[in-house]
N, C-alpha and C positions, 0 to 999 in steps of 0.2 A: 583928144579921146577918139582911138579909132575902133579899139579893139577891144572885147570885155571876155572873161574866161570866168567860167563857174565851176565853182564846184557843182555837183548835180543831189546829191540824197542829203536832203533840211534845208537847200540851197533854193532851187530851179524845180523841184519836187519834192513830194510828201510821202517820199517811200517809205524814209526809216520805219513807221509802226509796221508798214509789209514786210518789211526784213525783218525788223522782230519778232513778229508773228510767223513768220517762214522758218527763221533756224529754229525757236522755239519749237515751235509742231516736228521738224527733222530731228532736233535731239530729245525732244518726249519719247517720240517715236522707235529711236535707237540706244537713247543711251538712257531710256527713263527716267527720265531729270527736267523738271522745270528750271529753264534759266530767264533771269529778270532780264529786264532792258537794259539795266547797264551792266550787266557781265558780259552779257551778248557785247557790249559798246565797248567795254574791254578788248576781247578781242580783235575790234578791227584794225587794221593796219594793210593784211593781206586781202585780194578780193577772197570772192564768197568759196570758191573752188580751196582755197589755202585755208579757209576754216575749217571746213568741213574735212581736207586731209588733216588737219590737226585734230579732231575731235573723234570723226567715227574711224572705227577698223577696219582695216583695208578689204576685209573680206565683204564689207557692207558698203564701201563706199560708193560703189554704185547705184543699188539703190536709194542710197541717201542723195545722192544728186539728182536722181531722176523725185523724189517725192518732193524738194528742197523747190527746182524749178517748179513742178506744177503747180505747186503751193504759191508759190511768187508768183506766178503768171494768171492763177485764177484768183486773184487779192486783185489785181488790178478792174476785175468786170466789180466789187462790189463796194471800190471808194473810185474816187474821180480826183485829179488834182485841182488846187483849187481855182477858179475862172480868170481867176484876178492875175495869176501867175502869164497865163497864155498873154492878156491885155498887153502886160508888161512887156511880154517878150516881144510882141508884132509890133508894139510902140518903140523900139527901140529899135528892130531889124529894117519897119521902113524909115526911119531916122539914118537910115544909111551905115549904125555899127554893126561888124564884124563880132559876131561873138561863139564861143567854144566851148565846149568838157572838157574839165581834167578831173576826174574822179578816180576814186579807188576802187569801184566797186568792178566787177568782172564784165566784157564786152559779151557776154549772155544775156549778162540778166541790164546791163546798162538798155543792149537794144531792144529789148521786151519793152521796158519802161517807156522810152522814146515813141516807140511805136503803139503803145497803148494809149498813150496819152497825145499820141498828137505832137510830139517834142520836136520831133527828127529836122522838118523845113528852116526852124529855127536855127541851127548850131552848122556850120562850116569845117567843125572840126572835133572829134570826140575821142581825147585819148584815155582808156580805161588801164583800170590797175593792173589785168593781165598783161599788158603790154609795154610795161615799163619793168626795168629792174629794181628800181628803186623807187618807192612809193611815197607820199606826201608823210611826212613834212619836206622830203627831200623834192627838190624842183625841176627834176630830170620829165614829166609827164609836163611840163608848164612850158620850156624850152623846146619840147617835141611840138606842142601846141604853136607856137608862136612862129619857129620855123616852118610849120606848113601853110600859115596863114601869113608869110612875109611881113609879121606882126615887128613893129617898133618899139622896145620897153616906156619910151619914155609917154607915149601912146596906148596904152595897155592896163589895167587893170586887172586884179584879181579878186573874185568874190566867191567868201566862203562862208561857212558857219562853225568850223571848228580851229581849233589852239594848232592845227596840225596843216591849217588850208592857209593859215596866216603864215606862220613860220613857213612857209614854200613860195609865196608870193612873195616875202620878204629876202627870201633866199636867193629867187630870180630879180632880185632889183626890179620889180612893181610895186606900186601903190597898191595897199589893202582893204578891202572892205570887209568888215565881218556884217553878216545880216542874222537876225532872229526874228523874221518877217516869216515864215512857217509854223504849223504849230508844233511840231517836237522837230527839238535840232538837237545838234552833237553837244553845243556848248553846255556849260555846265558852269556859272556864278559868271564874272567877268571874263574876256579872254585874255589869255596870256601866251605871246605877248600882245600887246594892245593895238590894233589894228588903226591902221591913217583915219580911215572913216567907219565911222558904225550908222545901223539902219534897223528900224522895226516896220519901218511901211515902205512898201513899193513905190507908191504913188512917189515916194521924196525923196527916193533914189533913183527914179527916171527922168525926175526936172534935175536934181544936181547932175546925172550924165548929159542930159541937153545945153543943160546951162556951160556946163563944161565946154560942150562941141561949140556951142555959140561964139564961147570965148576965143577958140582955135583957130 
């Protein structure tokens, strides 16, 4: 175990309710419509840029962009992520792993997150959904990841929270973790397909990666 890759939103942060909260308030706003959590979850696939070209008219979509970010960027001054996440993460970084982003979300609004929270020192490598062609479950952002960090599959690791983060780790031939150790994640009943390992607390996914390293 050298190398760990996260997913980042339900994963490594607690953004989802800010993105919910964020498209929510952009499509109130333009398209006068409450949409719940999971229509919004519906949508995802593309980052945040390809929803909003899919939802508002083109005549508005700028200001939908500009009200979307501000709304996401000022959510982060009035929740924190949670403390335990950071512990994990420095326990693991001076432990000597190598670890990365593969997320879908758009390289806007990923480095807001990062940088709001303190993320960025942590991660060696952050490929976001804008910058792949093909997004998770496909494994093309995992492979981008791994070749910049001269990362080994058989050394590597994938941890996500949703049916779409597994099927892409499974895709690139890594070991999958699914976690529901945040409090709103993408999953939704059991995952499918069924991930190598599953997790609800940190603390016993940082001895099983150590334990792991020990064994190596």
């Amino acid at each position: 175990m050298r190398t760990i890759l996260f997913d980042f939103d339900g994963t490594v942060a607690d953004t989802l309710p800010m993105i919910f909260n964020s498209f929510r308030s952009t499509f109130q706003h333009f398209l006068q419509r409450h949409y719940t959590d999971q229509e919004i979850v519906a949508m995802f696939g593309p980052p945040e840029m390809g929803i909003l070209e899919n939802m508002i008219a083109s005549e508005q979509l700028a200001d939908a962009v500009i009200h979307f970010y501000d709304y996401y960027t000022a959510e982060h001054q009035r929740v924190s992520n949670p403390p335990e996440m950071i512990r994990l993460l420095d326990r693991l970084k001076k432990a000597g792993i190598s670890m990365g982003i593969v997320t879908g979300k758009g390289r806007r609004s990923a480095d807001i997150s990062l940088k709001e929270w303190g993320l960025t020192p942590y991660f060696d490598v952050v490929i976001a959904g804008d910058e792949v062609r093909n997004p998770k479950p496909d494994p093309e952002g995992i492979f981008i990841a791994m070749e910049q960090l001269g990362a080994a599959p058989d050394q590597t690791i994938f941890v996500g929270d949703s049916n779409a983060d597994i099927m892409a780790g499974k895709a690139a031939g890594l070991v999958t973790v699914g976690v529901t150790w945040l409090p709103v994640t993408q999953k939704a009943g059991s995952f499918q397909p069924e991930p190598d390992y599953q997790f609800t607390d940190k603390n016993a996914f940082a001895e099983w990666v150590l334990e792991l390293g020990r064994q190596s």
